[in-house]
C-alpha positions as a printed Julia matrix, in Angstrom:
216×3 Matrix{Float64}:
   0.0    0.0    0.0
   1.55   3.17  -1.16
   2.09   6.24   0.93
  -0.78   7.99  -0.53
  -3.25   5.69   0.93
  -1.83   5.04   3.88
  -2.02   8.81   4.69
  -6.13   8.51   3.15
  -6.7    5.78   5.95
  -4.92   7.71   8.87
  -7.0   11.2    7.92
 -10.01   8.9    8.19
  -9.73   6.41  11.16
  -8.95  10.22  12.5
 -12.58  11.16  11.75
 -13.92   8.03  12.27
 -13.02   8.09  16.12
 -14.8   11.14  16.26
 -17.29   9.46  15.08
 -17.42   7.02  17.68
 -16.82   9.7   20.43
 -19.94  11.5   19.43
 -22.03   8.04  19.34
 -20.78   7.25  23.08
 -21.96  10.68  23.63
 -25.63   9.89  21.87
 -26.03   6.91  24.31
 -24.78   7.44  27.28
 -27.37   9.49  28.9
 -29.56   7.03  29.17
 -27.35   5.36  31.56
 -27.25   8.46  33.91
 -30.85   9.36  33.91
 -31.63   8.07  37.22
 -28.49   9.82  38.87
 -29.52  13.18  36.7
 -32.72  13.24  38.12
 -31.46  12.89  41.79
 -28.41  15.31  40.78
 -30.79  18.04  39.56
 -34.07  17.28  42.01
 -36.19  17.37  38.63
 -38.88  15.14  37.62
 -38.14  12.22  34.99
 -40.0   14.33  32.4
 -37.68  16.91  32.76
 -34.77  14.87  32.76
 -35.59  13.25  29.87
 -36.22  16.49  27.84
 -32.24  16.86  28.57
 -31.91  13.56  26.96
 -34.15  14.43  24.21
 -32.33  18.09  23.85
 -29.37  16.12  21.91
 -31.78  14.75  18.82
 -33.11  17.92  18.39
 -29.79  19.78  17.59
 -28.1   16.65  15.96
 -31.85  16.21  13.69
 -31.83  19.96  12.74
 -27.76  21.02  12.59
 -27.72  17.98   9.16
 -28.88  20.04   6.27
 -26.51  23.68   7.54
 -23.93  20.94   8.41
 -23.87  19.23   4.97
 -23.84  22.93   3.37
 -21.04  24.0    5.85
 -18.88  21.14   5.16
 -19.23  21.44   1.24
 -18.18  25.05   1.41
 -15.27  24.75   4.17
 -13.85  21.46   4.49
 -13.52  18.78   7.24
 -10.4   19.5    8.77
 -11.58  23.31  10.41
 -15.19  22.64  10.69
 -14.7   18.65  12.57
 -12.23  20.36  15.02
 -14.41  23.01  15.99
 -17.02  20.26  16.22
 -15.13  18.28  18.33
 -14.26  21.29  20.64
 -17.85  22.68  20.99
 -18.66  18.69  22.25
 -15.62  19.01  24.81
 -16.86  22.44  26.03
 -20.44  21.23  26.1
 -18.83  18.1   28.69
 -17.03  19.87  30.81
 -19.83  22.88  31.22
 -22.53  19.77  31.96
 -19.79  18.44  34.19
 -19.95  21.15  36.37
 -23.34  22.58  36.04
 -25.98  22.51  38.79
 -28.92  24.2   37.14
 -31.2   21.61  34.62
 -31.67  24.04  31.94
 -28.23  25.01  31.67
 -27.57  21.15  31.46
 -29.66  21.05  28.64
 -28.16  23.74  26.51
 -24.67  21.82  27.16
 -26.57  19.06  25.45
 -27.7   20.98  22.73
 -24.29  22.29  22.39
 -22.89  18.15  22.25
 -25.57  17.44  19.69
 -24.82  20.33  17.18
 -21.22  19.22  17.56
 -22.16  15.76  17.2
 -23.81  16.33  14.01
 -20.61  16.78  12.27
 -18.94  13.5   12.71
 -20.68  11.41   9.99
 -20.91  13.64   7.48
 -17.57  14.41   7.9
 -16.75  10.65   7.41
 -18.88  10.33   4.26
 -16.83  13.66   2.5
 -13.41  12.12   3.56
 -14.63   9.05   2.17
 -15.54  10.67  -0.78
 -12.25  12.91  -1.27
  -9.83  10.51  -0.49
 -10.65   6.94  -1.51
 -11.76   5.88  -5.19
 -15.38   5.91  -5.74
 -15.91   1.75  -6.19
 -14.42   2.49  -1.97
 -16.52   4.64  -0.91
 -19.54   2.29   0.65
 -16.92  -0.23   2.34
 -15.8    2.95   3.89
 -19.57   3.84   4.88
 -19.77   0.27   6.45
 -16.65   1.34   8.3
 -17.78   4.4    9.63
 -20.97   2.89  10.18
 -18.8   -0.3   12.03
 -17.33   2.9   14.55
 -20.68   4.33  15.65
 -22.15   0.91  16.51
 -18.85   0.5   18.44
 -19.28   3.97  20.23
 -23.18   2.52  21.2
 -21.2   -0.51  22.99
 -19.12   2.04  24.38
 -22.1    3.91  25.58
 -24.16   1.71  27.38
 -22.45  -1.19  29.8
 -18.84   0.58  30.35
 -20.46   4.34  30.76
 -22.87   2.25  33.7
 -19.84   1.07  35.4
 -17.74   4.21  34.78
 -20.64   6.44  36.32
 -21.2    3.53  39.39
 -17.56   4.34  39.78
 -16.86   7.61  39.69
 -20.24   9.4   39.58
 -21.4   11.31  36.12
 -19.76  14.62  37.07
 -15.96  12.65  36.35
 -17.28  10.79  33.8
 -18.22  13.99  31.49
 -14.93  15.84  32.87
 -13.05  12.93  31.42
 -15.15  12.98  27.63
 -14.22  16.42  27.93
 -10.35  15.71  28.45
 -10.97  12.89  25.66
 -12.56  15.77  23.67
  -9.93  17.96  23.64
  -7.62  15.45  22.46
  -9.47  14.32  19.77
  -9.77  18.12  18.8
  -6.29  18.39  18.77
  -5.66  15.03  16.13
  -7.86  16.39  13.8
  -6.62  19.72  13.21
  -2.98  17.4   12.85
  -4.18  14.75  10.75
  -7.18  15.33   8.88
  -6.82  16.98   5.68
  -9.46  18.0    3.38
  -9.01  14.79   0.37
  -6.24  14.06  -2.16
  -8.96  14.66  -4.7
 -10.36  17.91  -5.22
 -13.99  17.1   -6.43
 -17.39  17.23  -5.42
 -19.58  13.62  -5.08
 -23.39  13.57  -6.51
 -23.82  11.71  -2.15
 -22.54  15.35  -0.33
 -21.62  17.88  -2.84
 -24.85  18.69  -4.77
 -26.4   22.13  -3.75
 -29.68  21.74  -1.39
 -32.47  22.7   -4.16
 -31.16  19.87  -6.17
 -31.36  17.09  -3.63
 -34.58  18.36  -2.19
 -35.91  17.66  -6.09
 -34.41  14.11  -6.45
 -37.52  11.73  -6.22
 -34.85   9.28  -4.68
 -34.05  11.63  -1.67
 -37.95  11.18  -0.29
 -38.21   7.99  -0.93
 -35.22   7.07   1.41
 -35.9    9.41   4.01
 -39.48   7.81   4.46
 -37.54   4.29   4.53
């Protein structure tokens, strides 16, 4: 394997554990909702509005995000991603009112929002095309392993050392993912724009084939 590629996989096993930090993040509240609720002295509904806070920013922050990265590139826009997500840890770390807990969430999830796409454009910019959905099974491959991550370890973690440490520590983890990806990631050996990402908004809102996977 020539240097070239070698360099290709390295910028995106960079992303891709980004990826799987940001899935850890999507999960692992539900493993602290019961100590949330006693933390804050809130009722489960409210509690699991903070949970539900995350979707809502990740759901909304795809179609600006998609737009964003076309314009700007990974490299700048998945480190800034990566350090809003560490911010948005170590301010919910230390946080005692609920509502400012859930803006910290909302802050993870628009972060969060960046990963995959990210993936998908590195994909697309520096593999060859017949690559490019092994590489989506791949990235797909990390956030399943962030879910694992997520659920049974985050339990014992938080039984351990209480939720407070546990998002101080993603937000240490944060930070130095932030810091590989403005070191590795590059924007793609190939300059050129894929029909998946790169086509402006109008257009993909008028392929027939967009709807029909979205209602799949």
């Amino acid at each position: 394997m020539h240097e070239a590629n070698l360099r290709s996989w390295l910028i995106w096993l960079t992303a891709g554990v980004f990826y799987l930090f940001e899935f850890i993040h999507r999960v692992a509240l539900s493993v602290m909702l019961p100590e949330l609720s006693q933390s804050f002295n809130v009722s489960s509904a409210l509690v699991s509005s903070l949970a539900a806070s995350y979707f809502l920013a990740y759901a909304f922050a795809q179609i600006p995000v998609g737009l964003l990265i076309d314009r700007y590139g990974t490299r700048s826009l998945l480190t800034i991603a990566c350090l809003i997500i560490a911010i948005g840890s170590f301010l919910f770390a230390h946080t005692e009112n609920i509502f400012l807990a859930i803006y910290c969430r909302i802050l993870i999830g628009f972060g969060s929002a960046f990963a995959f796409v990210g993936c998908l454009k590195l994909a697309a910019n520096c593999f060859p095309a017949h690559h490019f959905a092994f590489i989506v099974g791949l990235t797909n491959l990390f956030g399943v392993a962030g879910a694992m991550l997520g659920g049974n370890p985050i339990a014992h973690a938080v039984d351990a050392v209480g939720w407070r440490y546990v998002m101080y520590s993603s937000g240490i983890i944060g930070i130095l993912i932030t810091f590989l990806l403005w070191n590795v990631v590059r924007d793609g050996t190939k300059n050129k724009k894929t029909e998946l990402i790169g086509l402006k908004l109008l257009t993909v809102i008028k392929n027939r084939q967009t709807w029909l996977i979205a209602i799949f």
